[in-house]
Legacy VTK file of the C-alpha trace (Angstrom):
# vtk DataFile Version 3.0
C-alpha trace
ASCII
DATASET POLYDATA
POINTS 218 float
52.039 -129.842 -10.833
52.092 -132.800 -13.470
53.819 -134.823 -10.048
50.708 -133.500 -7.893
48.111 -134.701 -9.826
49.806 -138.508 -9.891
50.399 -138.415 -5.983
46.488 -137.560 -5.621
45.523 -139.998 -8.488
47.633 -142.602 -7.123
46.187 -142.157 -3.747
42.398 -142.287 -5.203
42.952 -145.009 -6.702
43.546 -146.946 -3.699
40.588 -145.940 -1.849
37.823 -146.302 -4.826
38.639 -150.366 -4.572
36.956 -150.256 -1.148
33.456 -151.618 -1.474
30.576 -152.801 0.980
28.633 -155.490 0.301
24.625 -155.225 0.920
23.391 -158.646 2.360
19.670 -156.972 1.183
20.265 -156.410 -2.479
23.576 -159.024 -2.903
25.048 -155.930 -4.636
28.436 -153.516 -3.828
28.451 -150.506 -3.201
31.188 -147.892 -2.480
31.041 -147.522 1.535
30.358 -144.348 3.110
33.954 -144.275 4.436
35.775 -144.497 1.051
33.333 -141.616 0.102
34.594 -139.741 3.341
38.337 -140.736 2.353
37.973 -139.600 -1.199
37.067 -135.966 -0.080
38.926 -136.034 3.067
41.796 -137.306 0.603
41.115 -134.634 -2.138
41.596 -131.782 0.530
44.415 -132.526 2.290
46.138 -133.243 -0.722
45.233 -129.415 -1.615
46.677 -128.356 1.559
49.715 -130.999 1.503
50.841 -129.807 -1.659
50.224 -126.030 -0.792
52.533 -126.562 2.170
55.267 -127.891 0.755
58.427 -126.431 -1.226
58.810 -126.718 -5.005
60.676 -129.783 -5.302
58.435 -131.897 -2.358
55.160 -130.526 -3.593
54.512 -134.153 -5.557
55.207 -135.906 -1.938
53.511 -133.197 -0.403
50.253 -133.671 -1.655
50.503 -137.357 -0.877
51.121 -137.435 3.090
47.999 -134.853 3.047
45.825 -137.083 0.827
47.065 -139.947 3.125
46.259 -137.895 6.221
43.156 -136.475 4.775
42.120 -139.731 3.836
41.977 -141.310 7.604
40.316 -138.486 8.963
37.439 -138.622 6.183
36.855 -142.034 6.352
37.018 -142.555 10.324
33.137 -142.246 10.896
32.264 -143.760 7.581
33.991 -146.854 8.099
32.747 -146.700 11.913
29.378 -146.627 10.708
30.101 -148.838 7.907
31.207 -151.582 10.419
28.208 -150.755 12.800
25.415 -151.204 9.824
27.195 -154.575 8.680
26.298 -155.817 12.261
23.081 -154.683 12.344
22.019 -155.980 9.207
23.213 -159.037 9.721
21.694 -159.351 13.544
18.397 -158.420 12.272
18.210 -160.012 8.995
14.310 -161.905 8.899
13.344 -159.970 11.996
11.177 -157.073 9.800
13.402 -154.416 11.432
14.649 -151.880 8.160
17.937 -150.895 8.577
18.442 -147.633 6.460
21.416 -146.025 5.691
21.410 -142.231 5.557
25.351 -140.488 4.798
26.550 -141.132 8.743
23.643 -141.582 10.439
21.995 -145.239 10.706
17.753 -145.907 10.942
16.312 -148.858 12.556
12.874 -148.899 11.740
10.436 -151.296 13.894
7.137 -152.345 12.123
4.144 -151.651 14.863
3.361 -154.988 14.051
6.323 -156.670 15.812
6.520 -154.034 18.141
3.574 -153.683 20.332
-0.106 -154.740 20.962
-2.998 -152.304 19.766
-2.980 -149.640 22.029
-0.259 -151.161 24.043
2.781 -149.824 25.470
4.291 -153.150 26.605
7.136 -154.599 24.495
5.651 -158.163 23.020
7.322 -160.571 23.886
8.643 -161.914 20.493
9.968 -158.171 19.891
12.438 -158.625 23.075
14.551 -160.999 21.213
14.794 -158.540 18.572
15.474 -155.822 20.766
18.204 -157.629 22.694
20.344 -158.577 18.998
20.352 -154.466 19.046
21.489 -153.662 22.902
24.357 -155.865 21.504
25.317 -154.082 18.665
24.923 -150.655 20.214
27.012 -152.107 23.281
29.677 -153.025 21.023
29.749 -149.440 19.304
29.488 -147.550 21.994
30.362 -144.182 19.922
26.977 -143.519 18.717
23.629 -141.429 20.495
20.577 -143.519 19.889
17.549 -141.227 19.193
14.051 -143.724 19.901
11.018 -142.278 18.385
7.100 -143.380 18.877
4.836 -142.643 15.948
1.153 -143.935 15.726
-1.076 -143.884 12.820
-3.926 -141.033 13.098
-6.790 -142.785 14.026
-8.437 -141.746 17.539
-7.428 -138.275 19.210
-4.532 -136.771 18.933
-3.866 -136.480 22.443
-4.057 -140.114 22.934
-1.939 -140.948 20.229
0.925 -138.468 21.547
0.823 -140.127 24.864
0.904 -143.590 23.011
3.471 -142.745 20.966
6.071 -141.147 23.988
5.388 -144.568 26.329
6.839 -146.800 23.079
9.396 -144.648 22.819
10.179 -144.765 26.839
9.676 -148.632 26.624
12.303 -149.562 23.841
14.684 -147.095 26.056
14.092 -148.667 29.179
14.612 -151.654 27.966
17.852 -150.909 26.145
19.200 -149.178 29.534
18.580 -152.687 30.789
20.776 -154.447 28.165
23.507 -151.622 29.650
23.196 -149.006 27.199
23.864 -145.935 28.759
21.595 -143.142 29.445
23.448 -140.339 28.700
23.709 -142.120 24.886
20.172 -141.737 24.307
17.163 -139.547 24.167
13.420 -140.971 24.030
10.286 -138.877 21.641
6.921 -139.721 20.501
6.030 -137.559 17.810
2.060 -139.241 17.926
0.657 -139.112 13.868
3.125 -136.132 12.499
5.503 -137.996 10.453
3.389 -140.635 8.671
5.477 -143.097 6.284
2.712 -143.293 4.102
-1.345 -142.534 3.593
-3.386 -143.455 7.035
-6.426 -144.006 4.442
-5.831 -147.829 4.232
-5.626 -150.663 7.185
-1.835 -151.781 5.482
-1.002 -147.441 5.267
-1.731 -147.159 9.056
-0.072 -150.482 10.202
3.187 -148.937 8.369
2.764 -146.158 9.995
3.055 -147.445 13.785
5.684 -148.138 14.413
9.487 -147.203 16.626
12.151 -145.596 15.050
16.132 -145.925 16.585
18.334 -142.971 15.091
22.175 -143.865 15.301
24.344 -140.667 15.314
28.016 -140.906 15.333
29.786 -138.907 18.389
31.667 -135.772 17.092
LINES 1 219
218 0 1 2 3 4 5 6 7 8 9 10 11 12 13 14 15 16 17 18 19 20 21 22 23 24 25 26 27 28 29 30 31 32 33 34 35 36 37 38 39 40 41 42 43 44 45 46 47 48 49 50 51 52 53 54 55 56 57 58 59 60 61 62 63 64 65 66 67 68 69 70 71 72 73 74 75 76 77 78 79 80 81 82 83 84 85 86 87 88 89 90 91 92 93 94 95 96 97 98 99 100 101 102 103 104 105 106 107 108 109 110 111 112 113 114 115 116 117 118 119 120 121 122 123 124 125 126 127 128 129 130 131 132 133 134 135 136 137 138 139 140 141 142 143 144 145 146 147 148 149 150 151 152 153 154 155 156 157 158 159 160 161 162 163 164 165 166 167 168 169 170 171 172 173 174 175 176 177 178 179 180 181 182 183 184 185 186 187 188 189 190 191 192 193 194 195 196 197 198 199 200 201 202 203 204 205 206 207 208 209 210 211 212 213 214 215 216 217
């Protein structure tokens, strides 16, 4: 047992010293794939040394928290690699790039985005829009969910309709950049899913606005 417990520690150890550095904040932070390896790591380790005879059970639980490890951390350090680029693209752009376990958020200020009432991509937002096509080109192994949202003044009718044309523009003009289709899906969700209060001219601006979703493949 006493053997066990050293492979695991041993292998722990090795993954905790893996750390991501956040161009945003200039601190480190423990990436999303060591915290994939570390569990993936911890559980084949269980099975590893379950597996295994008497004598081997120290060695054992080492090839599983090995094996366990790579499997955890595959999408985590996929992801990890992906939001690196993305930040550093779209650093000084006003795009947020927010990090949720695997899943990635690009969020797109309506003030960079579009006109009032507009559905046209302004011009100064296709540069923007092209530094993404790039990245999602390069990682291909992610579906890109694109969502409209509009603040809540005017009917909501209107601002459903708004909000679905955004979210077909950014799209179509990522299909252009040769994204493909079948990698993404297009919503407008109109006023539901305010980011904060529509009561104030700097609440509503925050609140239109396009939202990409990066999922990893399974």
């Amino acid at each position: 047992m006493k053997k066990t417990i050293v492979a695991v520690s041993v292998a722990l150890v090795g993954l905790s010293g893996c750390m991501t550095y956040d161009p945003y904040t200039g601190e480190e932070k423990t990436s999303s794939a060591t915290k994939g390896s570390i569990i993936g790591a911890l559980s084949g380790a269980a099975v590893g040394a379950a597996t295994s005879s008497k004598s081997d059970r120290g060695k054992g639980a080492l090839i599983g928290a090995a094996s366990g490890a790579a499997v955890g951390g595959g999408i985590g350090y996929y992801m990890d690699r992906q939001e690196a680029k993305l930040r550093q693209q779209l650093e000084g752009t006003g795009v947020r790039v927010v990090r949720d376990g695997d899943q990635i958020e690009l969020i797109m200020p309506g003030n960079i985005t579009f006109d009032v009432n507009e559905s046209t991509i302004k011009p100064t937002f296709s540069n923007t829009l092209e530094s993404v096509g790039l990245v999602l080109n390069e990682f291909d192994k992610t579906i890109i969910q694109i969502e409209g949202h509009t603040d809540s003044t005017g009917a909501q009718s209107y601002n459903q309709l708004l909000s679905e044309s955004r979210a077909a523009s950014v799209r179509d003009f990522l299909l252009n950049q040769g994204i493909q289709a079948s990698r993404t899906r297009a919503v407008g969700y109109g006023p539901r899913y305010p980011l904060t209060s529509n009561d104030t001219a700097s609440g509503r601006e925050q609140n239109r606005r396009v939202e990409l979703t990066l999922v990893p493949m399974q």
